[in-house]
C-alpha positions in Angstrom: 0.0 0.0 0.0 1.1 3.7 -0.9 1.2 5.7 2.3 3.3 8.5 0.9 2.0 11.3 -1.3 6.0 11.5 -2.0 5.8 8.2 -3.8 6.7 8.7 -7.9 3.7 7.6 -9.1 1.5 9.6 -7.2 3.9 12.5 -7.9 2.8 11.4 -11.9 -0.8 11.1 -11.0 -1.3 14.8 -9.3 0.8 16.0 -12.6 -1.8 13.7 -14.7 -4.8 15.9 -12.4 -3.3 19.1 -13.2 -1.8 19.2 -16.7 -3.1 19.6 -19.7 0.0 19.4 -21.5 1.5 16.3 -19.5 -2.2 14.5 -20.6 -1.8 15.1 -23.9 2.3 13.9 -23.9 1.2 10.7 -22.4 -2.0 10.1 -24.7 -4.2 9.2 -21.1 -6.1 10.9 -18.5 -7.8 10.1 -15.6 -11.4 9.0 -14.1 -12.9 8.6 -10.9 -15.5 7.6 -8.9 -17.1 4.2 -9.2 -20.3 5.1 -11.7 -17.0 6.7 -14.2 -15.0 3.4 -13.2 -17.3 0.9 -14.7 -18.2 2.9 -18.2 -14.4 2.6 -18.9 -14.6 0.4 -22.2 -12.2 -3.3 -22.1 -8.6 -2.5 -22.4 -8.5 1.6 -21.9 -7.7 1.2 -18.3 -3.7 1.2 -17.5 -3.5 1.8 -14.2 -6.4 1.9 -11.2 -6.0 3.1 -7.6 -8.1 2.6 -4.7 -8.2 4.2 -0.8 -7.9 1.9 2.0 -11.1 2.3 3.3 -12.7 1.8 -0.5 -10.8 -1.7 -0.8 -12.3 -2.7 2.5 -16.1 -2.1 1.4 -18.3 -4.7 -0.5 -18.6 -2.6 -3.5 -14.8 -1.7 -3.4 -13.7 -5.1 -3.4 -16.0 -6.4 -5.9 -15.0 -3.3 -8.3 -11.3 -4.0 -7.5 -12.2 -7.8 -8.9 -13.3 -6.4 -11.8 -12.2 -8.0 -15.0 -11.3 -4.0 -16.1 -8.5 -4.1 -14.0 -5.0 -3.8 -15.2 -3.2 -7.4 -15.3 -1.7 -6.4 -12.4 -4.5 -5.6 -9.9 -5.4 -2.3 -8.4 -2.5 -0.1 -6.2 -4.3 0.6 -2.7 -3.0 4.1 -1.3 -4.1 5.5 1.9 -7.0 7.2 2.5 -4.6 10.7 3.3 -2.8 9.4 0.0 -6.0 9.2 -2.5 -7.7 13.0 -1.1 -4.2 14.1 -2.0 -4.6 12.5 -5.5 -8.6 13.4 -6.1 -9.9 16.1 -7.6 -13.3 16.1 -5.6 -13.5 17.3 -2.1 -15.4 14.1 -1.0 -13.6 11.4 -2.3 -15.5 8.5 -3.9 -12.6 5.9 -3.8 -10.8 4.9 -7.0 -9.9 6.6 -10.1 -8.0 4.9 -13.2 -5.5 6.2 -15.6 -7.1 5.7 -18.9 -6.2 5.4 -22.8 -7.5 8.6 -24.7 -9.8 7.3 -27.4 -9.2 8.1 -31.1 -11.5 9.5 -33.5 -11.6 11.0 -37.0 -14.2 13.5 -38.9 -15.4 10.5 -40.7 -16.5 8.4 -37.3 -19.4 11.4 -36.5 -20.6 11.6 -40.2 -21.9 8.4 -41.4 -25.8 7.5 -41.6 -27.6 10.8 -41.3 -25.3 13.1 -39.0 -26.1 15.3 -36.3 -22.6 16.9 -35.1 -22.4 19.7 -32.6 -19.8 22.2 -33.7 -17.8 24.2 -30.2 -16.5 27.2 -31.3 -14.2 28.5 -27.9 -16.6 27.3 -25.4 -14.6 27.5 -22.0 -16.8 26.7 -19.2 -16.1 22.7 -18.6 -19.0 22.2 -17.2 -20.7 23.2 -20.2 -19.0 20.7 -22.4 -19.0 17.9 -20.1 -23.0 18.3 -20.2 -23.0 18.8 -23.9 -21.3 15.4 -24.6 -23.9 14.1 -22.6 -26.6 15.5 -23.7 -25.3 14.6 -27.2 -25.2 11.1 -26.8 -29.0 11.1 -24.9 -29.8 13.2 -28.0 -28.7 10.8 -30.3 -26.1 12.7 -31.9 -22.9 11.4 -33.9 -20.1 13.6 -32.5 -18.7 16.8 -31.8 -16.6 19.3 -33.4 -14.3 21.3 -31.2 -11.7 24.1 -31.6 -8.9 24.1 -30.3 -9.6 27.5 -28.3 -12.2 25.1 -26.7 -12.0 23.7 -23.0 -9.7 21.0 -22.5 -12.2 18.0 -22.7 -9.7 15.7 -20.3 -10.0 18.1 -17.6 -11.4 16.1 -14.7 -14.5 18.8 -14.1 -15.4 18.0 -17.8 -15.1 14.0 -17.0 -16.9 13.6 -14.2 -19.8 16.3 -16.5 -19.9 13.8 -18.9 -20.9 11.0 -17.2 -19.4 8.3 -19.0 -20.7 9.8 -22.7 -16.7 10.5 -22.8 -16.5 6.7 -23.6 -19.1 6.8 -26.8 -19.5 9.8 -28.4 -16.8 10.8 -30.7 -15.0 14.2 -30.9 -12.3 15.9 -32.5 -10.5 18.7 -31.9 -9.4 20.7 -34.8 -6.8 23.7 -35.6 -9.0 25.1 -38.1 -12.4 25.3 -37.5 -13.6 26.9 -41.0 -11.8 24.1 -43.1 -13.7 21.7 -40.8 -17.0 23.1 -41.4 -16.2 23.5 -45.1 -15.6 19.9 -44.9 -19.0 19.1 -43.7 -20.6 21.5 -45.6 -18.8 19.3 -48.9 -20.3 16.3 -47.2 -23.9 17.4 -48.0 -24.4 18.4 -43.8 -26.5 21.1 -43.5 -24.8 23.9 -41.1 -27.3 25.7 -38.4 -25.7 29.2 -36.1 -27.6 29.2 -33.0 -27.6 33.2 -32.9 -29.4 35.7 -31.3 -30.0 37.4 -34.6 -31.2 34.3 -36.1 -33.7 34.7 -39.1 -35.0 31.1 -38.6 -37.4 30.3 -35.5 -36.5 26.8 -34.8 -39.2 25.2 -34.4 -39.9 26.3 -38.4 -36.6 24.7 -39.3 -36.2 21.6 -41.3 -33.6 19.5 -39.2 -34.4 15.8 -40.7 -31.5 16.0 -42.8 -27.7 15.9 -42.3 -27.0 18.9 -40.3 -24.7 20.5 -38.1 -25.6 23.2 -35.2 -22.4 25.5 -34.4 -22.5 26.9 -30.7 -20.2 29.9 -29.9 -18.7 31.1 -26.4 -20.5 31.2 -23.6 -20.2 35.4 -23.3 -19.1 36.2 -26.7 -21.2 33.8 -29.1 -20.3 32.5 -32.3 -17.8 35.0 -34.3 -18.6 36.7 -37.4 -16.3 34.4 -39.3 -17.9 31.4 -38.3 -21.5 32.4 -38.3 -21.3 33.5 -42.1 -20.3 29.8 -42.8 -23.7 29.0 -41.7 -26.4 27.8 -44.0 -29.2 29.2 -41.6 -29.1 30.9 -38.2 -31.6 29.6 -36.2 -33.1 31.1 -32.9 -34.9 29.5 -30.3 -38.0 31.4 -29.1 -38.2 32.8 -25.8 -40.4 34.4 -23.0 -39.9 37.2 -20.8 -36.7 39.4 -20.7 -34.3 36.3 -20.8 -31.9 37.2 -23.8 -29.9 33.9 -24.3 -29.5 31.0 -22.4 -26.8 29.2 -21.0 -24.5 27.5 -24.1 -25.4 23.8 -22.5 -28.6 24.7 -22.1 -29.3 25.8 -25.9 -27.8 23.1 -27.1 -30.0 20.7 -26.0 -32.8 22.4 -27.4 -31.1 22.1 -30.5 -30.3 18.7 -30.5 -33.9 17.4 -29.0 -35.9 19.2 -31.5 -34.0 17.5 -34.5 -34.4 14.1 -32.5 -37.8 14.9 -31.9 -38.5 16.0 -36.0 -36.3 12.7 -37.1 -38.5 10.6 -34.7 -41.7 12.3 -36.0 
């Protein structure tokens, strides 16, 4: 057992929490939390850790028997030892080192696509709720750029509630070229803007399409929402002038599953 938060590997692990950059050189991030631990698909897991008292429960030791383990069975730390590694304030128990999954444009546009384009969204709350929203939604994937929140970050993990797992994404240095690529592809592209022309609910979103979401405070830019082949707006009541970037997006996506399902 790992008493010391001194020890290298939890020296690696804390760098894992906290690093963008040292993610992304190592191709893996991190999980936690039993519900997170059991949607991590065969294989992906490398390493898993576990408190003391976590090991010691029913559901700990069943979890640690799991067959997603690494070959070499799960590293128990101390309970001081795992709230020094955790990025919650109530720790839940264990936490894995995972594989990052690999995707490609081509994985989100097959059948009839519905992709959700991020243009700098930075709240990751937001996209950790938009991945899962998008996979309840029935969505194929989402576009990112790279001015986007980091989707490993462990607040955007934990948002996503496993939908990290099964709904592809991609990050991409050029965001026009991307949507240009779509656009070649036959996918309709829709700018959720304030200044839409297009109610939404008078849209036609049976087709391939694509909705492009902007920054939370700043919205899409003028660059982006000029590749659009509609801008759509969602009605509202009262004196509310836009709603949260999460939020909109699921409108989005549930009124094309609801007009696909019609």
């Amino acid at each position: 057992m790992i008493t010391s938060t001194g020890n290298g590997r939890i020296r690696e692990l804390v760098k894992l929490k906290k690093s963008a950059k040292e993610r992304m050189a190592r191709g893996v991030f991190i999980v936690e939390g039993p519900k997170m631990f059991r949607e991590i698909p065969r294989g992906m897991c490398l390493e898993a850790y576990a408190s003391e008292s976590f090991s010691l429960t029913d559901e700990g030791r069943d979890m640690l028997e799991s067959a997603r383990m690494k070959p070499a069975g799960p590293e128990v730390v101390s309970d001081q030892v795992f709230q020094y590694i955790s990025d919650t304030r109530t720790p839940q128990g264990i936490l894995a080192v995972v594989k990052m999954p690999e995707h490609e444009m081509r994985d989100m546009t097959g059948g009839v696509p519905l992709i959700i384009v991020l243009e700098n969204l930075q709240d990751p709350g937001n996209l950790g709720t938009i991945l899962r929203t998008a996979e309840a939604a029935g969505a194929s994937g989402v576009l990112l750029s790279r001015g986007c929140a980091d989707i490993y970050n462990p607040k955007v993990i934990r948002s996503t509630m496993g939908s990290i797992f099964r709904i592809p994404f991609v990050y991409t240095d050029d965001l026009k070229s991307a949507v240009l690529e779509l656009k070649s592809r036959g996918v309709r592209i829709f700018a959720a803007h304030l200044k839409g022309s297009v109610d939404l609910y008078g849209a036609s979103l049976t087709g391939d399409a694509a909705f492009m979401i902007g920054n939370e405070s700043r919205g899409l830019t003028d660059e982006t929402a000029a590749l659009a082949d509609q801008a759509l707006r969602i009605p509202m009541d009262g004196s509310v002038e836009s709603l949260n970037a999460a939020v909109a997006a699921a409108v989005l996506m549930f009124e094309a599953k609801r007009q696909r399902s019609i």
